[in-house]
MMTF fields as JSON, N, C-alpha, C and O atoms, coordinates in Angstrom:
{
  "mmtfVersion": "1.0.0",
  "mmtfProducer": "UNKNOWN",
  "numBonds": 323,
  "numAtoms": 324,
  "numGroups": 81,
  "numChains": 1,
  "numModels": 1,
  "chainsPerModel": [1],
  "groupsPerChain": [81],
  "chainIdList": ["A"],
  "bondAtomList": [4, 2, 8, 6, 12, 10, 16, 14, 20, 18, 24, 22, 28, 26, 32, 30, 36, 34, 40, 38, 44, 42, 48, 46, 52, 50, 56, 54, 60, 58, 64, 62, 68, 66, 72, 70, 76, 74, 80, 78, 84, 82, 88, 86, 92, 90, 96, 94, 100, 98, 104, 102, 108, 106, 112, 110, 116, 114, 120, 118, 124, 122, 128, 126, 132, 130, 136, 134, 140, 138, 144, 142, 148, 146, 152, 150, 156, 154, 160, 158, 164, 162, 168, 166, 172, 170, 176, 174, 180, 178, 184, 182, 188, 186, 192, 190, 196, 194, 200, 198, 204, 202, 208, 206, 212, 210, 216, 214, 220, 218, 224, 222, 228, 226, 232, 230, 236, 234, 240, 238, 244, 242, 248, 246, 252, 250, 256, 254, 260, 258, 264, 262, 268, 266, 272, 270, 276, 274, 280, 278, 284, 282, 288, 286, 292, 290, 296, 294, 300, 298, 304, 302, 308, 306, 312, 310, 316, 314, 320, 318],
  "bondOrderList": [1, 1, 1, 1, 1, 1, 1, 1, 1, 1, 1, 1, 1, 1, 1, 1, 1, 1, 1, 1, 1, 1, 1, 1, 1, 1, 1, 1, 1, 1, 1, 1, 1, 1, 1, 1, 1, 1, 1, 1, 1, 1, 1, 1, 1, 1, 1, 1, 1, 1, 1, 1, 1, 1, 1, 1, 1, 1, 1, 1, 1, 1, 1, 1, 1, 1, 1, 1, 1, 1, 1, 1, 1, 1, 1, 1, 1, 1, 1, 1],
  "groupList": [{"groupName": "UNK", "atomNameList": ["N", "CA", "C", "O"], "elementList": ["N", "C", "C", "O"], "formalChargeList": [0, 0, 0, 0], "bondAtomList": [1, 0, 2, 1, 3, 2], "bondOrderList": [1, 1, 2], "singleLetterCode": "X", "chemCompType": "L-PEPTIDE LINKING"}],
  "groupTypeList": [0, 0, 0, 0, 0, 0, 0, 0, 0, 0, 0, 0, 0, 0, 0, 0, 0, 0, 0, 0, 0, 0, 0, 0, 0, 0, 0, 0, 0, 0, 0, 0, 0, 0, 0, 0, 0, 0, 0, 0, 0, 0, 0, 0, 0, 0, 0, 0, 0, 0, 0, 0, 0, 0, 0, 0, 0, 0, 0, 0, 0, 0, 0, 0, 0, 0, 0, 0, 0, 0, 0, 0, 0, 0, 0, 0, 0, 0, 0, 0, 0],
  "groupIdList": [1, 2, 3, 4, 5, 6, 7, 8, 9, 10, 11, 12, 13, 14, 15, 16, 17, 18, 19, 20, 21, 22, 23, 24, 25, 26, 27, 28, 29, 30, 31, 32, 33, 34, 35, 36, 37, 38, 39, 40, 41, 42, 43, 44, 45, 46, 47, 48, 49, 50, 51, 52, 53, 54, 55, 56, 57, 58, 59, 60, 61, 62, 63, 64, 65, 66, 67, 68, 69, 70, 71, 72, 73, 74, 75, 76, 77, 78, 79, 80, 81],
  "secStructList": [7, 7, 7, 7, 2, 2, 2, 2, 2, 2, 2, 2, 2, 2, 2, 1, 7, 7, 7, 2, 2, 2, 2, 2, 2, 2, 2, 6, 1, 7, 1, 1, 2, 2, 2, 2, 2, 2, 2, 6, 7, 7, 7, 7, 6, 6, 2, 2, 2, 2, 2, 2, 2, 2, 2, 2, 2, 2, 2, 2, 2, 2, 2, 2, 6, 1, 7, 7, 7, 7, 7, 7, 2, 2, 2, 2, 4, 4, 4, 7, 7],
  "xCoordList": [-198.144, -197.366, -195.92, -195.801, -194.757, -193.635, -193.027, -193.576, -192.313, -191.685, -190.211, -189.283, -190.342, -189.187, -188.043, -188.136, -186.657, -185.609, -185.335, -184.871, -185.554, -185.281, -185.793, -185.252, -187.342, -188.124, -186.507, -185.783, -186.549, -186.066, -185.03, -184.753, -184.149, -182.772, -182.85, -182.121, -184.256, -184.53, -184.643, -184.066, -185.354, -185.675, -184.228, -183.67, -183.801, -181.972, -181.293, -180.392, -181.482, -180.25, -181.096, -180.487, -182.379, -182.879, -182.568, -182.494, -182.33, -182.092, -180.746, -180.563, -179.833, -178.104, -177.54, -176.347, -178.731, -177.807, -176.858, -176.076, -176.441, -175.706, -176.336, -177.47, -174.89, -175.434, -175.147, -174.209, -176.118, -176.989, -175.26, -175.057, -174.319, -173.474, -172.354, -171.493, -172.256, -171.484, -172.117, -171.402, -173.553, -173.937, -173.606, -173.241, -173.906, -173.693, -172.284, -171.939, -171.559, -169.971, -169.572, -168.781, -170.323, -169.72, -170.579, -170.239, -171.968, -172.648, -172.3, -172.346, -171.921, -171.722, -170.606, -170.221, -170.033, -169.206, -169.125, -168.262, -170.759, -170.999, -171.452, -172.344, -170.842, -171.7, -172.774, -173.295, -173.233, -174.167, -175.417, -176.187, -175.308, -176.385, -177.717, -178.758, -177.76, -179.339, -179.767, -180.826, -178.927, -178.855, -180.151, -181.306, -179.189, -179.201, -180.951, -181.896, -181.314, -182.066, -183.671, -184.889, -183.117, -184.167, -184.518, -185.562, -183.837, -183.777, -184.375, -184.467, -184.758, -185.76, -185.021, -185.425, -183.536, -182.811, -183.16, -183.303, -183.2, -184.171, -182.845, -181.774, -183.189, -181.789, -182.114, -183.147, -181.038, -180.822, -180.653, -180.127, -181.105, -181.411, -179.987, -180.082, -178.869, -177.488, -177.378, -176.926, -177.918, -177.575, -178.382, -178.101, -179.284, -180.791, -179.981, -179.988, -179.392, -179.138, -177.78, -177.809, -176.775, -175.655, -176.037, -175.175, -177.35, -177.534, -178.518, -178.563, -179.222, -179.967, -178.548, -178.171, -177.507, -176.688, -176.189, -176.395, -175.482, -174.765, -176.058, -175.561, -176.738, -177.794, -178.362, -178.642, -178.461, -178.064, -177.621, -178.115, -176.321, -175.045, -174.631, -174.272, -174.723, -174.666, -176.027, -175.871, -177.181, -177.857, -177.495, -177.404, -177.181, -176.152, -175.256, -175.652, -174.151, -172.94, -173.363, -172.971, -174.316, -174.602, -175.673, -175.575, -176.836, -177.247, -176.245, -176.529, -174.801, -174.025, -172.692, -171.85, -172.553, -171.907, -170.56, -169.664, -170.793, -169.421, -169.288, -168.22, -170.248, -170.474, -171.376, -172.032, -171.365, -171.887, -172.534, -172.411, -173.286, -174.245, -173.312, -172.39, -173.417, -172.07, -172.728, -171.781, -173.658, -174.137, -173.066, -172.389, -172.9, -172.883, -171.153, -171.082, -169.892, -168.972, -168.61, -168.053, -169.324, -168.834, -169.593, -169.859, -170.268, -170.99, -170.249, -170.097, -169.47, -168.157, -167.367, -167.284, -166.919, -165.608, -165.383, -164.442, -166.599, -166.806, -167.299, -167.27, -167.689, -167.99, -167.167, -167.499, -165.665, -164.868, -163.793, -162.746, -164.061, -162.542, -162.663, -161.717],
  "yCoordList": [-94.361, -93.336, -93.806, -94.942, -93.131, -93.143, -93.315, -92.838, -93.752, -94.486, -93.497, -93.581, -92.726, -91.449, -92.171, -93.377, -91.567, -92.056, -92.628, -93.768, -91.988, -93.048, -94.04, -94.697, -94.066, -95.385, -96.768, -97.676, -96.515, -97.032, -97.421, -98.62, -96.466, -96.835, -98.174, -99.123, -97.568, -98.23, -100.008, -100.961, -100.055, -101.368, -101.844, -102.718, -101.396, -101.651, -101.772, -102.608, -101.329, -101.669, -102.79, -102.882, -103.95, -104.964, -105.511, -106.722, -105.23, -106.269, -107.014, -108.036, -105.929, -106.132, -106.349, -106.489, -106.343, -106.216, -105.364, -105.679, -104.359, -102.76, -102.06, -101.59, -102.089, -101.016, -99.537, -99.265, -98.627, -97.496, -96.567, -95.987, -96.469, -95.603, -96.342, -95.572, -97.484, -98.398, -97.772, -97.49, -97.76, -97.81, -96.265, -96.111, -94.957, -93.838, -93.57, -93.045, -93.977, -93.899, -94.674, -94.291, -95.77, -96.08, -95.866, -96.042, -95.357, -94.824, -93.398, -93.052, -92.45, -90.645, -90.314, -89.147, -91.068, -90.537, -90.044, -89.498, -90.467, -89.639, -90.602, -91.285, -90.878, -91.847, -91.319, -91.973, -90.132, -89.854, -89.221, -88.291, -89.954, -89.85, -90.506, -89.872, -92.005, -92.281, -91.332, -90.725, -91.121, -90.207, -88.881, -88.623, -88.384, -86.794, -87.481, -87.473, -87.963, -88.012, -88.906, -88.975, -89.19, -89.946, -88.352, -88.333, -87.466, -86.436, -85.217, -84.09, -85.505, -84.463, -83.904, -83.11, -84.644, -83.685, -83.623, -84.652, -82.715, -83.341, -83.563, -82.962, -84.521, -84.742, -83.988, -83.337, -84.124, -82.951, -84.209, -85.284, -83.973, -84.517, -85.313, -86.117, -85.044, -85.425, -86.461, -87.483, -86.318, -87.452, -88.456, -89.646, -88.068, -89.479, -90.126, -91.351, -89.447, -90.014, -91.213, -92.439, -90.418, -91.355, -92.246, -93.111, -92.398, -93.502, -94.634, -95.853, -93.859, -95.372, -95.636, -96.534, -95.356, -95.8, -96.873, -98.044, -96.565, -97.482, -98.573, -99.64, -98.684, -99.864, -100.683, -101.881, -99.781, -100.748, -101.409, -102.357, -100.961, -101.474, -102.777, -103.801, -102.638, -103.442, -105.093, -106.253, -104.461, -105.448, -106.215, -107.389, -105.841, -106.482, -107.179, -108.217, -106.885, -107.536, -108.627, -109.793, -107.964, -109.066, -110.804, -112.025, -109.585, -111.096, -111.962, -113.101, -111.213, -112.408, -113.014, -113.478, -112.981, -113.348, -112.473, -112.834, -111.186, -110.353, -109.902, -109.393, -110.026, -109.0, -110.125, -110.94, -110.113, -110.979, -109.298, -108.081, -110.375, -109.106, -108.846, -109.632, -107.827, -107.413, -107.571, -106.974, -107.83, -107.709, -106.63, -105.886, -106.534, -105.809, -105.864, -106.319, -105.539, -105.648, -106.531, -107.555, -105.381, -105.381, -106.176, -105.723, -107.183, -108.567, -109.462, -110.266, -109.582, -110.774, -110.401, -111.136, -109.54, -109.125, -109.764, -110.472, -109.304, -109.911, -111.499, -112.055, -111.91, -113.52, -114.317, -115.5, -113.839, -114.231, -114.282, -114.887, -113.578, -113.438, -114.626, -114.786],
  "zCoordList": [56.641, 57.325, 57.461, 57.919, 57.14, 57.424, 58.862, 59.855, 58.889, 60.475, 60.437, 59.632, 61.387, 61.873, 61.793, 62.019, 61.441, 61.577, 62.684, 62.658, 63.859, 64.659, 65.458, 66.347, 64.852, 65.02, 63.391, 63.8, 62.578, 62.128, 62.631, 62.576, 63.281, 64.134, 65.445, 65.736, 66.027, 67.129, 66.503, 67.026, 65.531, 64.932, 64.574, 65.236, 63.788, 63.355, 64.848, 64.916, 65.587, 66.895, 67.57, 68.636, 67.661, 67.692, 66.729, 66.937, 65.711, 64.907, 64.319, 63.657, 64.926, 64.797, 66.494, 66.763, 67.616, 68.675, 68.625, 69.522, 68.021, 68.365, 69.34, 69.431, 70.43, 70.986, 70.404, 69.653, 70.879, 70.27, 70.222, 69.155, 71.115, 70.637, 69.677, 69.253, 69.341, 69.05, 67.125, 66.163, 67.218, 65.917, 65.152, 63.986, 66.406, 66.155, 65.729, 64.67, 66.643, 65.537, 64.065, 63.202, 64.099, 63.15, 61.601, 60.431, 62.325, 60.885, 60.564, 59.383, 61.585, 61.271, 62.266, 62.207, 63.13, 63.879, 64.954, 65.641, 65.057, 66.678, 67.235, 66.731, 68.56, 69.649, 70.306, 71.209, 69.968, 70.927, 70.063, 70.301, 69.169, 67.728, 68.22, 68.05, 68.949, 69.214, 70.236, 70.082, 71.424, 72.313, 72.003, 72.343, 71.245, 71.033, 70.076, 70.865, 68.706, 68.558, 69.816, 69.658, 70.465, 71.378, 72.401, 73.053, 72.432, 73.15, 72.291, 72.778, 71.04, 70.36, 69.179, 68.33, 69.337, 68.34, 66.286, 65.625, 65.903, 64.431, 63.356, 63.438, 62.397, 61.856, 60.757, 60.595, 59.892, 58.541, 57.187, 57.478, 55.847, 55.115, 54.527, 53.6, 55.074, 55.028, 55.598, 55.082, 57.168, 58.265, 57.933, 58.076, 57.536, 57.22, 56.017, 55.895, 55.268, 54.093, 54.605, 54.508, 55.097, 55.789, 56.844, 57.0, 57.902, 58.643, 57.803, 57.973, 56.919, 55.755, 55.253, 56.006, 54.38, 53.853, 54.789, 54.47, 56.038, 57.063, 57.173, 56.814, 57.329, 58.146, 56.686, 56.671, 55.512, 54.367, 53.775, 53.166, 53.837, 53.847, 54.636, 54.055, 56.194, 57.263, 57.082, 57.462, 56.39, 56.085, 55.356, 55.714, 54.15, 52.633, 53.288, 53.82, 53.393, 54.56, 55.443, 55.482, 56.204, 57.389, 56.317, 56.439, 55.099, 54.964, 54.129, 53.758, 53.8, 52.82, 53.337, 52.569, 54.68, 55.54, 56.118, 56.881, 55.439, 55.817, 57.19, 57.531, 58.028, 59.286, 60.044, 59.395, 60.985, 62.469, 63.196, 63.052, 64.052, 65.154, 65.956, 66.171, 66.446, 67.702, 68.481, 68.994, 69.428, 70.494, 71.345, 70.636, 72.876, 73.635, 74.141, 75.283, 73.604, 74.107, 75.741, 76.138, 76.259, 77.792, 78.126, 79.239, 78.014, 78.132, 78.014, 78.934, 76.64, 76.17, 77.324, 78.308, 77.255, 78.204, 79.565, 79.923, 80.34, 81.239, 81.663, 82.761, 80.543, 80.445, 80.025, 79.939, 79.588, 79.153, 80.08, 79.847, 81.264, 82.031, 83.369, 84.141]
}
Protein backbone atom coordinates (compact mmCIF):
# COMPACT_ATOMS: atom_id res chain seq x y z
CA UNK A 1 0.00 0.00 0.00
CA UNK A 2 1.13 3.47 -0.81
CA UNK A 3 2.00 5.96 2.01
CA UNK A 4 -0.22 9.44 1.42
CA UNK A 5 1.69 12.44 0.63
CA UNK A 6 1.66 13.55 3.68
CA UNK A 7 2.56 10.53 5.61
CA UNK A 8 5.69 11.01 3.31
CA UNK A 9 6.04 14.73 4.27
CA UNK A 10 5.64 13.82 7.87
CA UNK A 11 8.70 11.27 7.51
CA UNK A 12 10.79 14.02 5.43
CA UNK A 13 10.25 16.79 8.18
CA UNK A 14 11.93 13.88 10.84
CA UNK A 15 14.27 13.32 8.77
CA UNK A 16 15.61 16.94 7.74
CA UNK A 17 14.52 18.52 11.12
CA UNK A 18 12.35 21.15 8.93
CA UNK A 19 10.06 22.72 10.45
CA UNK A 20 6.66 21.92 8.68
CA UNK A 21 6.14 25.69 7.43
CA UNK A 22 9.82 26.28 6.78
CA UNK A 23 9.46 23.12 4.31
CA UNK A 24 6.00 24.39 2.79
CA UNK A 25 7.58 27.54 1.46
CA UNK A 26 10.37 26.42 0.22
CA UNK A 27 8.97 23.30 -1.66
CA UNK A 28 5.52 25.28 -3.28
CA UNK A 29 5.46 28.48 -1.59
CA UNK A 30 3.12 28.03 0.89
CA UNK A 31 3.82 27.88 4.59
CA UNK A 32 0.78 26.56 5.42
CA UNK A 33 1.03 23.45 3.09
CA UNK A 34 1.61 20.69 6.07
CA UNK A 35 -1.05 22.69 7.82
CA UNK A 36 -3.73 22.77 5.33
CA UNK A 37 -2.88 19.02 4.29
CA UNK A 38 -2.87 17.61 8.05
CA UNK A 39 -6.38 19.42 8.04
CA UNK A 40 -7.89 17.15 5.19
CA UNK A 41 -6.86 19.32 2.44
CA UNK A 42 -6.36 16.83 -0.85
CA UNK A 43 -3.43 17.78 -3.05
CA UNK A 44 -3.56 17.95 -6.93
CA UNK A 45 -1.28 15.87 -9.16
CA UNK A 46 0.95 19.18 -9.71
CA UNK A 47 1.62 19.72 -5.99
CA UNK A 48 2.59 15.95 -5.35
CA UNK A 49 4.68 16.25 -8.24
CA UNK A 50 6.54 19.66 -6.95
CA UNK A 51 6.80 18.41 -3.12
CA UNK A 52 8.52 14.76 -4.34
CA UNK A 53 10.69 16.99 -6.55
CA UNK A 54 11.79 19.42 -3.44
CA UNK A 55 12.43 16.47 -0.82
CA UNK A 56 14.35 14.71 -3.72
CA UNK A 57 16.24 17.10 -4.53
CA UNK A 58 16.97 18.13 -0.78
CA UNK A 59 17.97 14.35 -0.27
CA UNK A 60 20.62 14.46 -3.25
CA UNK A 61 22.05 17.78 -1.81
CA UNK A 62 21.87 16.87 1.69
CA UNK A 63 23.49 13.15 0.99
CA UNK A 64 26.50 15.02 -1.06
CA UNK A 65 27.18 17.65 1.27
CA UNK A 66 25.36 20.73 -0.29
CA UNK A 67 22.66 21.29 2.42
CA UNK A 68 22.84 20.61 6.37
CA UNK A 69 19.47 19.84 8.46
CA UNK A 70 17.93 23.10 9.51
CA UNK A 71 16.54 22.11 12.55
CA UNK A 72 14.29 24.78 14.24
CA UNK A 73 15.39 28.53 13.73
CA UNK A 74 14.00 29.98 16.83
CA UNK A 75 15.90 27.37 18.94
CA UNK A 76 19.48 28.73 17.52
CA UNK A 77 18.29 32.14 18.06
CA UNK A 78 17.55 31.91 21.32
CA UNK A 79 20.54 29.68 22.40
CA UNK A 80 22.70 31.90 20.88
CA UNK A 81 21.89 35.19 22.57
Amino acid sequence: MERSLLQRIESFLKESHMPPSVFGRAAVHDPRLVSDLRGGREPGRLLICRVEHFMNKWRADFHSGRVAQQGDRRVRARGGA
